[in-house]
N, C-alpha and C positions, 0 to 999 in steps of 0.2 A: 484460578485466574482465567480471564479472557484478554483476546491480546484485537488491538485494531491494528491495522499494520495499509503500510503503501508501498508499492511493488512500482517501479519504472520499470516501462520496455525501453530498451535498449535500441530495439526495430525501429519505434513511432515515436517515443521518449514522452509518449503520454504515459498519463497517473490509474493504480488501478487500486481502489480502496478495499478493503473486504476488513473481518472481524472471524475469530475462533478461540477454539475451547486449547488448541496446539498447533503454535507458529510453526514450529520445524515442519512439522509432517504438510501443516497444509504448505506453505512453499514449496516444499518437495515432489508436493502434487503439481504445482504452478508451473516449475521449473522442467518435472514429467511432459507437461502436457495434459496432465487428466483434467482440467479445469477448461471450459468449453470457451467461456470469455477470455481465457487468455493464450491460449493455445496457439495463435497466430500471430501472436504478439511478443514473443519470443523472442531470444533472451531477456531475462527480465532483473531487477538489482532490487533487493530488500533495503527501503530509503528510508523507512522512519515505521518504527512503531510504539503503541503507549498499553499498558497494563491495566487493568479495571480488574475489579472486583467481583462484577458479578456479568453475566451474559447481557440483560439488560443497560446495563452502563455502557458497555462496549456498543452495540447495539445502537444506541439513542449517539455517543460519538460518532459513530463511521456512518450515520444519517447528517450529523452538522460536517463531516471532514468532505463529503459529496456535494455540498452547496457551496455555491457563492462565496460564502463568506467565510468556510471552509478551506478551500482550496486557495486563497489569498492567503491565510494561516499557514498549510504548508508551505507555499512558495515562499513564504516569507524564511521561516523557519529551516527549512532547505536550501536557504538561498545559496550559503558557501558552497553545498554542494553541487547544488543544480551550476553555479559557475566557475567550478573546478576545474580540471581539466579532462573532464568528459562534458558535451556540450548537450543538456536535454531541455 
């Protein structure tokens, strides 16, 4: 399995997309700091991920979840979260 997943910072409460072969390990990285683009962006909250099949699937998602039309799909679908009682 390959996983797409979206990471909120907590800092900026912007969206950070990415895509792998193991969720835990890679957030663990994220949450480390080893990950160059999010390092600074720190604290970060695992908000939504979806499952595929093969690398390519995930892949060809977390290209549409980065667009436009994309990221109105999460927000939409995050909504209750995003207007919980944490404000991002």
């Amino acid at each position: 399995m390959h996983y797409v997943y979206v990471l909120i910072s907590e800092k900026d409460s912007n969206f950070y997309t990415g895509s792998t072969a193991d969720l835990k390990r890679r957030f663990e990285e994220h949450c480390r700091g080893s990950v160059t683009s999010t390092k600074d962006r720190r604290p970060l909250v695992l908000a939504y991920y979806e499952a595929c099949i093969d690398k390519r699937d995930a892949t060809h998602r977390e290209r549409y979840l980065k667009t436009h039309h994309g990221k109105m799909f999460l927000r939409n679908r995050l909504k209750s979260y995003l207007t919980g009682s944490k404000s991002f």
